[in-house]
C-alpha positions as CSV (number, residue, x, y, z in Angstrom):
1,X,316.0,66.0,164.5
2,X,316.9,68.9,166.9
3,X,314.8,70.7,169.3
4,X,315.5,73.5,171.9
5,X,316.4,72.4,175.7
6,X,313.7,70.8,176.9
7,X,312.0,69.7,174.3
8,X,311.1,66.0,173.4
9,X,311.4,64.4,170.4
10,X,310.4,60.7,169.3
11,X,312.0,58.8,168.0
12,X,314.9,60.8,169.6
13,X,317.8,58.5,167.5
14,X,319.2,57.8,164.0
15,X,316.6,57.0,162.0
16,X,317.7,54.5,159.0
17,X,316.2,54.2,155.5
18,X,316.3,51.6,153.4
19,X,317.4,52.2,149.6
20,X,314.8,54.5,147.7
21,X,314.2,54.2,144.1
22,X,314.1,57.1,141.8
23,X,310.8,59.1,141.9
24,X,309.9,57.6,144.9
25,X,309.6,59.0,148.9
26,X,309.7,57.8,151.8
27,X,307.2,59.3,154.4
28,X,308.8,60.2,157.6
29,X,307.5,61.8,161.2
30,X,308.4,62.7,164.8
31,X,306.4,64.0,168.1
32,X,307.7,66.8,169.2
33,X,306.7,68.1,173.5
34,X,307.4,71.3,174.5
35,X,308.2,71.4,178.0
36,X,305.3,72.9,180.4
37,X,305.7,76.4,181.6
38,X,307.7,77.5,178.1
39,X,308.0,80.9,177.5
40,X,306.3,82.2,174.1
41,X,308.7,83.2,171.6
42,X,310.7,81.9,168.3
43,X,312.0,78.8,169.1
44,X,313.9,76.8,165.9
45,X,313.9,72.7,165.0
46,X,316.5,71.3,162.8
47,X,317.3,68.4,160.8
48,X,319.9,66.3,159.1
49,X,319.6,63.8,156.5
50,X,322.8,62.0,155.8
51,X,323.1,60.0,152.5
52,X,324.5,58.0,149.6
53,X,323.8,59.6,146.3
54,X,325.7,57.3,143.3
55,X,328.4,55.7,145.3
56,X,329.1,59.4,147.3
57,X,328.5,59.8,151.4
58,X,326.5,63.5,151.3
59,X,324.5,65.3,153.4
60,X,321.7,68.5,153.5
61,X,320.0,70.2,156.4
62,X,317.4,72.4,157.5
63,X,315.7,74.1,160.1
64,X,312.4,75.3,160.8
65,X,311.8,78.5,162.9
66,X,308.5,78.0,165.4
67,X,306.5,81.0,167.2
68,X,304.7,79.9,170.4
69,X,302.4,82.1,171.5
70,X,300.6,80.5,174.2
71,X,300.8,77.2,176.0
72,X,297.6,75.0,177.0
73,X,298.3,73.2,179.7
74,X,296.0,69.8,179.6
């Protein structure tokens, strides 16, 4: 998982997955801290998930674009 400058995110390593069996998942999550003080705007997260598929090293990835409007500072 990637996140802008500043940003936090837990657990901020590799994460590794033991084998799946077909037509199953595997549920999966991270914490993600915006910095104080951040801007509003679009701001984008990404992720890679590196695999073995059949005997064949593969990979996909994504990202996912975020709007922050307003900060609440605690």
């Amino acid at each position: 998982m990637t996140a802008p400058t500043g940003w936090t995110v837990t657990p901020g390593q590799t994460v590794d997955v033991p084998e799946i069996p077909p037509g199953r998942s595997v549920p999966m999550s991270w914490d993600i801290h915006i910095p104080s003080g951040l801007t509003p705007g679009h701001y984008q997260l990404g992720a890679v998930a590196n695999y073995e598929e059949r005997g064949v090293n593969a990979s996909t990835a994504g990202t996912a674009d975020l709007q922050v409007f307003s900060v609440a500072v605690p």
